[in-house]
C-alpha positions as CSV (number, residue, x, y, z in Angstrom):
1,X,17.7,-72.3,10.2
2,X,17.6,-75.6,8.5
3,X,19.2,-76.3,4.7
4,X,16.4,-75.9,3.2
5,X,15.3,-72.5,5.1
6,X,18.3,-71.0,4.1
7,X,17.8,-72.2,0.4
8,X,14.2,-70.7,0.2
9,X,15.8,-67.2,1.9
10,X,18.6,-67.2,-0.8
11,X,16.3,-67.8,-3.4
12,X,13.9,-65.0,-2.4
13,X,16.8,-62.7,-2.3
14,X,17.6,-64.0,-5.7
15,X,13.8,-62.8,-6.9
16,X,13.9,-59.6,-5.4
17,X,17.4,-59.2,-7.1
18,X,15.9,-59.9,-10.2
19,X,12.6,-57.4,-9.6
20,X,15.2,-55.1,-8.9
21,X,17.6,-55.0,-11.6
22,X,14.3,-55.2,-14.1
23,X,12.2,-51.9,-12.0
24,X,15.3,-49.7,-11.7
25,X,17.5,-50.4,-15.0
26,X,15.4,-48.1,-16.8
27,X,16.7,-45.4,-15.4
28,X,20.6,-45.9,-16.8
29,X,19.2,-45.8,-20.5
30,X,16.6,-43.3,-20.6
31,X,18.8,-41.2,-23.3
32,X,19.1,-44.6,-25.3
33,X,15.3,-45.3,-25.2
34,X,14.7,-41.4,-26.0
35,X,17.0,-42.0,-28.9
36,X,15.8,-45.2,-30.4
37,X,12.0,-44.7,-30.2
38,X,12.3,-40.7,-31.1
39,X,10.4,-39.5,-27.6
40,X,11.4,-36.8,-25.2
41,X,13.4,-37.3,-22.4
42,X,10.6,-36.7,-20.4
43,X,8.6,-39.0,-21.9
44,X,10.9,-41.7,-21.3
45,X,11.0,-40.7,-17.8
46,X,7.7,-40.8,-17.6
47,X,7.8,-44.9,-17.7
48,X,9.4,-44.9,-14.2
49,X,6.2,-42.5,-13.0
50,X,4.0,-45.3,-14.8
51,X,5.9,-48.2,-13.2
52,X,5.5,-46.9,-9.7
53,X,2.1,-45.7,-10.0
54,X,1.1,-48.8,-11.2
55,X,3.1,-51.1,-8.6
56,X,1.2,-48.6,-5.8
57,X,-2.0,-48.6,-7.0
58,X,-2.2,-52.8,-8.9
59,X,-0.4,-54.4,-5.7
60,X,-2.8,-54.4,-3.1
61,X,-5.7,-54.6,-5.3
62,X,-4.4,-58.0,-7.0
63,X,-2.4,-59.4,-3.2
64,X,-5.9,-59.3,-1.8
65,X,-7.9,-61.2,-5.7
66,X,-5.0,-63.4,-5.3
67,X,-4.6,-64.3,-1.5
68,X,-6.3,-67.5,-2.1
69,X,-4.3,-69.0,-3.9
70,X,-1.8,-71.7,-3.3
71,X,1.5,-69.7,-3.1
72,X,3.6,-72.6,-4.6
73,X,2.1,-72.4,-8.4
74,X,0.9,-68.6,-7.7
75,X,4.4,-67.4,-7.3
76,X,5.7,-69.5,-10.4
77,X,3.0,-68.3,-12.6
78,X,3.7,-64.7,-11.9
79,X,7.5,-65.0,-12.5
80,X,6.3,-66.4,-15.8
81,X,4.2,-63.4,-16.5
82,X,7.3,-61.0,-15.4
83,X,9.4,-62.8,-17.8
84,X,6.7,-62.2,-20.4
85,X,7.1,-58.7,-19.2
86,X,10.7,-58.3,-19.9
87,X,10.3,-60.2,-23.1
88,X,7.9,-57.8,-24.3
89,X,9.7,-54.8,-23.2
90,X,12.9,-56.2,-25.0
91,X,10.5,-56.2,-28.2
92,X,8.9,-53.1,-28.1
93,X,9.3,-50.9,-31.1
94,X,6.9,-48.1,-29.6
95,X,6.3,-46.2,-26.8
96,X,2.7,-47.2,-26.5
97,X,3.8,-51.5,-26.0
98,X,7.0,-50.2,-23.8
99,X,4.5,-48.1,-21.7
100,X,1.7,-51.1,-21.6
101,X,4.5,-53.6,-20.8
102,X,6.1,-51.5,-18.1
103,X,2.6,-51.5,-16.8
104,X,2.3,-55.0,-16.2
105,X,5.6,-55.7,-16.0
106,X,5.0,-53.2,-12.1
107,X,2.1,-54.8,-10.9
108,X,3.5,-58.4,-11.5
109,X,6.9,-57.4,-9.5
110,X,4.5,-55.9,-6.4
111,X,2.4,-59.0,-6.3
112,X,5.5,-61.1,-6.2
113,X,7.2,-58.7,-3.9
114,X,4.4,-59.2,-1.6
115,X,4.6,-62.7,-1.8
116,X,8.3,-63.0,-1.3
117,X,7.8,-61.0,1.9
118,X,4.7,-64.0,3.2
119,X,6.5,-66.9,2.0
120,X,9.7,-65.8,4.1
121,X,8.0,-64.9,7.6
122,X,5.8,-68.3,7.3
123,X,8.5,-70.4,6.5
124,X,10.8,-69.6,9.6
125,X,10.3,-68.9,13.6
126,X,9.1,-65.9,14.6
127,X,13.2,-65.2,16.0
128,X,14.3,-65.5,12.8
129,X,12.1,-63.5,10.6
130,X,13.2,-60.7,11.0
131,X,17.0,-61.8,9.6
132,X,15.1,-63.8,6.4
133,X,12.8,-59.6,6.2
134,X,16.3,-58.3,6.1
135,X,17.7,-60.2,3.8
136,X,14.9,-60.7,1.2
137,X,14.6,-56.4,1.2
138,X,18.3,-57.0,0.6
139,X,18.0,-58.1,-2.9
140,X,17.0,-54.8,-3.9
141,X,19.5,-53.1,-2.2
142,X,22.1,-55.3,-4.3
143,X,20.7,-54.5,-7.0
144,X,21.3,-51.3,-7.2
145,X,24.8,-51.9,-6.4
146,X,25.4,-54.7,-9.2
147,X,22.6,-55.9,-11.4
148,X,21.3,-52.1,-12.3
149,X,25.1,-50.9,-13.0
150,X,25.5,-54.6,-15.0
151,X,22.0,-53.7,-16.4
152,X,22.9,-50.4,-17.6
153,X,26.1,-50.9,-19.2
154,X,25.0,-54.4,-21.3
155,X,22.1,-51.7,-22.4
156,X,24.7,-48.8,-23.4
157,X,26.8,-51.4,-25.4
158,X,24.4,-53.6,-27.0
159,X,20.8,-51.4,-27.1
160,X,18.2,-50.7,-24.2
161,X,16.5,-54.0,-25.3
162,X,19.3,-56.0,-24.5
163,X,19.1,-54.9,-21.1
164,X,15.5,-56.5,-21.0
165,X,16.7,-59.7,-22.4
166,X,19.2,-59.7,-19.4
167,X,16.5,-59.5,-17.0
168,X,14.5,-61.8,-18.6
169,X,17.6,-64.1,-18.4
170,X,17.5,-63.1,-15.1
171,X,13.9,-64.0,-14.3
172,X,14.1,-67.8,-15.9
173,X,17.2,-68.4,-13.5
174,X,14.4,-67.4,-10.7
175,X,11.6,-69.8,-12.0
176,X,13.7,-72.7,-11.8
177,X,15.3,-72.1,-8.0
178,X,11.8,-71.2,-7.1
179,X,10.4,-74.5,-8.5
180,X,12.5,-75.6,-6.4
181,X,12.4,-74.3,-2.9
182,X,9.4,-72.1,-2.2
183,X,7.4,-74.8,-0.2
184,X,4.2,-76.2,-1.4
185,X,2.2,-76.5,0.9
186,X,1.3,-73.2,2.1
187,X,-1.8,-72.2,1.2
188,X,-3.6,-69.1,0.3
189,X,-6.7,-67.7,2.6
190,X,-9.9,-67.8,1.6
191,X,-11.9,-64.3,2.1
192,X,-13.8,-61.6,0.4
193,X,-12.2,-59.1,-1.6
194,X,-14.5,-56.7,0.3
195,X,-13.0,-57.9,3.7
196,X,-9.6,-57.5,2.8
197,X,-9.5,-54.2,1.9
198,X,-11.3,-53.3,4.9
199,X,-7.5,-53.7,6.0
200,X,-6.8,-50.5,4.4
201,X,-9.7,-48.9,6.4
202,X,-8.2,-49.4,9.6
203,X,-6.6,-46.3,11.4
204,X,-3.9,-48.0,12.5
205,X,-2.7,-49.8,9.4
206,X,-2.9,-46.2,7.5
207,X,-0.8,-44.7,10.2
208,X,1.7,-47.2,9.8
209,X,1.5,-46.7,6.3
210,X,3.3,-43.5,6.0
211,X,5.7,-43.9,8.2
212,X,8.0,-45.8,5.7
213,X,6.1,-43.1,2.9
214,X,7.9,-40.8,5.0
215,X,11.1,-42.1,6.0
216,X,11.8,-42.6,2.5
217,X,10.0,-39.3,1.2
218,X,12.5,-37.9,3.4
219,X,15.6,-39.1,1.9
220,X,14.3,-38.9,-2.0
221,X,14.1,-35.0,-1.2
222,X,17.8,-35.6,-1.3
223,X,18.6,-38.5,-3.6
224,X,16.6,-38.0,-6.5
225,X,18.7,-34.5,-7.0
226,X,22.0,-35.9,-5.5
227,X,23.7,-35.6,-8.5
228,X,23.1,-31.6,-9.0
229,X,23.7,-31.3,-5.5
230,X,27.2,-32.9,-5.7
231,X,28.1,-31.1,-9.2
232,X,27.1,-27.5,-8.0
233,X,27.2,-27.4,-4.0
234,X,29.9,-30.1,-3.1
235,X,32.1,-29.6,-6.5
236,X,32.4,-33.2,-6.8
237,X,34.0,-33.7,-10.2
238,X,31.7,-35.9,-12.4
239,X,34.3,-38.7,-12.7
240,X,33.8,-39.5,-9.3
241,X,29.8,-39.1,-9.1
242,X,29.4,-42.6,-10.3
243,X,31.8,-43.8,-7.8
244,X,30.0,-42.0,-5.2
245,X,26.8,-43.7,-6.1
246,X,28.6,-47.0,-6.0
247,X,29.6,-46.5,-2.3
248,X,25.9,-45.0,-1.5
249,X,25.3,-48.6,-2.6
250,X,27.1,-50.5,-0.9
251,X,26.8,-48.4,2.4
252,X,22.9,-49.0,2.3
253,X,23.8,-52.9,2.1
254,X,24.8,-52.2,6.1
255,X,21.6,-50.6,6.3
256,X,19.2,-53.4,5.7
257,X,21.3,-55.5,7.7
258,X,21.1,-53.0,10.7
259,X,17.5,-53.3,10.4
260,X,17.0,-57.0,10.4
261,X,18.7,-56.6,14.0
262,X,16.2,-53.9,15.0
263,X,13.2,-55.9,13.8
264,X,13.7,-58.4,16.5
265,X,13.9,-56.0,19.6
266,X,10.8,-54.2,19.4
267,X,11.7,-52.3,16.6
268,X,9.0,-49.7,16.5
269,X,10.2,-48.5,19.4
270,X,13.4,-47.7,18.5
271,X,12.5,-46.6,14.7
272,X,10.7,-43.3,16.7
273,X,14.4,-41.9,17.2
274,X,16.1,-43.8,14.2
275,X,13.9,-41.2,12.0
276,X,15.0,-38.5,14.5
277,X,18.6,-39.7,13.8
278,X,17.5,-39.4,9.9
279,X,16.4,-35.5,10.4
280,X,19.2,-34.4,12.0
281,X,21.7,-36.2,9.4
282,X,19.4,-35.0,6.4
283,X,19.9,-31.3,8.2
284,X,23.6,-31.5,8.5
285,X,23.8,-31.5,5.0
286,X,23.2,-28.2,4.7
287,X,25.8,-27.5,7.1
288,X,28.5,-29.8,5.9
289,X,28.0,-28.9,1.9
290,X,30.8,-26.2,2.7
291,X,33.2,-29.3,2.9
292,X,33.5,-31.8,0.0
293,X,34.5,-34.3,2.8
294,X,32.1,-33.9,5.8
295,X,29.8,-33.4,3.1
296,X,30.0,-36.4,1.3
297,X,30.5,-38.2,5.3
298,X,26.8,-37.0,5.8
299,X,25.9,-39.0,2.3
300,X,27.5,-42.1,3.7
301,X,25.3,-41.8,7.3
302,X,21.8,-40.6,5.3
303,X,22.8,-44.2,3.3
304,X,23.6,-46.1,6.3
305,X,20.0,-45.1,7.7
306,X,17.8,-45.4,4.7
307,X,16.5,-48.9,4.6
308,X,16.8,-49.2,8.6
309,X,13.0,-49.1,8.9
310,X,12.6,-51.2,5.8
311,X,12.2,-55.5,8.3
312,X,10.7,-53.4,10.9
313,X,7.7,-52.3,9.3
314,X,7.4,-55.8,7.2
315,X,6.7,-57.6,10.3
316,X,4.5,-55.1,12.2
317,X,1.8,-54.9,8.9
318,X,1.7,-58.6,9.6
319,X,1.4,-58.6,12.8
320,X,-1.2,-55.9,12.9
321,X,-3.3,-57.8,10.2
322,X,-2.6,-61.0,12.3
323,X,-4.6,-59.4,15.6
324,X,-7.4,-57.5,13.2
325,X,-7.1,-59.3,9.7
326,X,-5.8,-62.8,9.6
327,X,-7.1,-63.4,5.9
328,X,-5.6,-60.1,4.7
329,X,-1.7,-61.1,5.6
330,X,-0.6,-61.5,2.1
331,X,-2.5,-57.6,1.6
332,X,-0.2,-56.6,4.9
333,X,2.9,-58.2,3.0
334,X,2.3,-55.7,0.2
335,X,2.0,-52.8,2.0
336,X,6.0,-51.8,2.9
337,X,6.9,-51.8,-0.6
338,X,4.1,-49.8,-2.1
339,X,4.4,-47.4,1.1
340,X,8.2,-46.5,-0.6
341,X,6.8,-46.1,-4.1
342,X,4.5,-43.8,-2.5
343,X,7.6,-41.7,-0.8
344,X,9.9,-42.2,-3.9
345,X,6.8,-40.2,-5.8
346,X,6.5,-37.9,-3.0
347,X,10.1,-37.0,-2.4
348,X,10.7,-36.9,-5.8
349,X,8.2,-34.0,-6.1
350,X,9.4,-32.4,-3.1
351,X,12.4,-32.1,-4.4
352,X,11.6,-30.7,-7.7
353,X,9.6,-28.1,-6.0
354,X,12.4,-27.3,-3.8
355,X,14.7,-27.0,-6.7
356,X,12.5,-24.9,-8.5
357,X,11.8,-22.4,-5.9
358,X,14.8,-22.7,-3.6
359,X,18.3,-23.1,-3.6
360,X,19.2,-26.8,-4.0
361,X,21.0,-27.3,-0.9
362,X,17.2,-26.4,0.9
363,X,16.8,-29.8,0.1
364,X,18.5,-31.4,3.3
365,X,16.6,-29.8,5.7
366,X,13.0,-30.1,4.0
367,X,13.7,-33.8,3.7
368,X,14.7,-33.5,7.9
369,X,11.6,-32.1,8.3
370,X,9.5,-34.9,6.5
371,X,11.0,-37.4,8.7
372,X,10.5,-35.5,11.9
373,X,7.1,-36.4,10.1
374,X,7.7,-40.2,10.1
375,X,9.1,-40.0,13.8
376,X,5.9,-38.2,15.0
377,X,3.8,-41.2,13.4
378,X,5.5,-43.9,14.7
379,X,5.5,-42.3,17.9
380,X,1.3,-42.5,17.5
381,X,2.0,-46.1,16.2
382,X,3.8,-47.2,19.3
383,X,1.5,-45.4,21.7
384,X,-1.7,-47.2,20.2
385,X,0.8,-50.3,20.4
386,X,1.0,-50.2,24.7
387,X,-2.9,-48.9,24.8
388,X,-4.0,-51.8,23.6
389,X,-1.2,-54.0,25.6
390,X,-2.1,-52.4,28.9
391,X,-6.0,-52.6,27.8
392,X,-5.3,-56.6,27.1
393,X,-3.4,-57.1,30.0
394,X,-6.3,-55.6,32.2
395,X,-8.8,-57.9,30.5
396,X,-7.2,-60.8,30.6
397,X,-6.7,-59.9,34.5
398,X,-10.2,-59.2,34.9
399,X,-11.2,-62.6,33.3
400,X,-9.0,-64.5,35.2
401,X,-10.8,-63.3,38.5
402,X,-14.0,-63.7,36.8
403,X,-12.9,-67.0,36.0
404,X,-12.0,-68.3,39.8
405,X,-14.9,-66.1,41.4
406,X,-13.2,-63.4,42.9
């Protein structure tokens, strides 16, 4: 990649750093928001159902309103409006303006997300896109591992609003290196809001969409009750659960790295058994949990596989909309991310059922089971794929005889 290539990918690992630390931070200071504003726990936890709902529900609807646009001032307007976000959120003295800013705070970070995701496969050769998928998807990944900790802790010492003012600290460091490297010539697409959205009407592309709904359904059966899992199956003492966390981290950094790689050798085909993979390791949990050790071993693999699907799936809703919907690519761009907000929702409840009616450790293999799921569907996926190669290859045969008369 040329110098300034590699300055737009580091910057739009920088933004998705930044989306990061501000979506997930919440989380860590949920007792200190309870606190301060005098709500429920559950209330407070409530604002990360709002924040994903919205992101699944506003991103597609505003990537396709938007898609006309130049991307150069598009992007730089919206990073304005998340830092308006965050400033808001840093000010609010009531649930009702931290709910309301939450809100728009989620549909700015998908539209930008989706963005992120076009300006980085446009910008590079069709080789290398799938390295720039890898390490764009990256910045999240990260941020879990540093800015949510970092996040966290500046809100514990100095008040949950702090925290906000961080990220918005955070997002003003991403206006300026995006003024400065996201090109500015690449222009939006001019097409119907009606057309677009006929994207989302085609079988294939809803196929494809809940494979990664799936994939990572499967492992939030797990993660969102890790914790309880450790405390009362694995006897983990709490000292080390944050530690443990920490590693899941880092582990998961390998992850999105192993599936740049797999993005560029026809991927989909190998993601059918990489979700088998992920069943079996979600299973052996339950098998392991009688070991603190070989437990904690099958964490570290379910980690390692997580965002493997994660470039993958990127590039093959763009390529899909390329063959059926050129002027809904920036739509396609949108679609990975609000496919995992989708399976974080529906893991989540999965796993609360689970707990609720089962013992927790039924966890691991009801989460193997949803990614047999996501296996079966991209097995569908990747059967539809040579269909229509074979069907191509015997038309373009057939119009080549045409063609010379035979």
């Amino acid at each position: 990649m040329s110098k300034q290539q590699k300055m737009l990918t580091l910057n739009l690992f920088l933004l998705t750093f930044v989306l990061g630390t501000s979506e997930f931070v919440i989380v860590g200071l949920l007792a200190e928001v309870s606190a301060d504003l005098h709500i429920s726990i559950s209330a407070a936890g409530a604002l990360v159902s709002a924040f994903a709902l919205s992101f699944a529900i506003g991103t597609p609807i505003l990537t396709a309103m938007f898609s006309q646009f130049n991307k150069y001032p598009l992007m730089l307007s919206l990073i304005g409006a998340f830092i308006a976000g965050n400033i808001i959120t840093a000010l609010s003295d009531s649930y009702a303006l931290l709910l309301v800013s939450r809100i728009i705070t989620a549909v700015v970070t998908g539209v930008l997300i989706a963005l992120a995701m076009a300006v980085g496969s446009e910008s590079v050769s069709a080789e290398k896109r799938g390295a720039v998928i890898s390490i764009i998807f990256m910045g999240f990944t990260i941020a879990s591992v540093i800015g949510v900790p970092l996040g966290t802790y500046i809100g514990q010492w100095g008040g949950w609003q702090l925290a906000f003012w961080f990220t918005s600290l955070l997002g003003i460091i991403s206006l300026f290196a995006s003024s400065a490297t996201i090109p500015r010539g690449l222009k939006g697409t001019r097409s119907s809001l009606k057309k677009q959205i006929g994207l989302l009407t085609n079988s294939r592309i809803v196929i494809a969409f809940f494979i990664p709904a799936l994939s990572i359904g499967a492992t939030y059966t797990v993660y969102t009750y890790l914790t309880p899992l450790m405390q009362e199956v694995l006897f983990v003492p709490d000292q080390y659960i944050s530690l443990v966390f920490l590693l899941y981290g880092v582990v998961s950094v390998f992850s999105t790295l192993i599936g740049g790689k797999l993005a560029n050798r026809d991927g989909i085909r190998k993601l059918r058994y990489v979700f088998l993979i992920q069943a079996l390791i979600l299973a052996s949990l339950y098998v392991t949990s009688n070991s603190i050790v070989a437990g904690l071993i099958s964490i570290s693999f379910l980690a390692l596989i997580v965002y493997v699907m994660n470039s993958t799936m990127q590039l093959y809703f763009i390529d899909l909309a390329d063959k059926h919907y050129p002027a809904a690519k920036d739509l396609a761009s949108s679609l990975t991310p609000v496919s995992v907000n989708v399976g974080i929702a529906l893991g989540s409840a999965l796993g609360g059922i689970v707990t609720t009616h089962r013992e927790i450790i039924d966890i691991s293999w009801f989460g193997g089971i949803v990614a047999i799921a996501a296996s079966l569907l991209t097995f569908i996926s990747y059967s539809l794929d040579r269909k229509q190669s074979i069907y191509g290859k015997r038309g373009s045969i057939r119009n080549a005889c045409n063609d010379s008369g035979v």
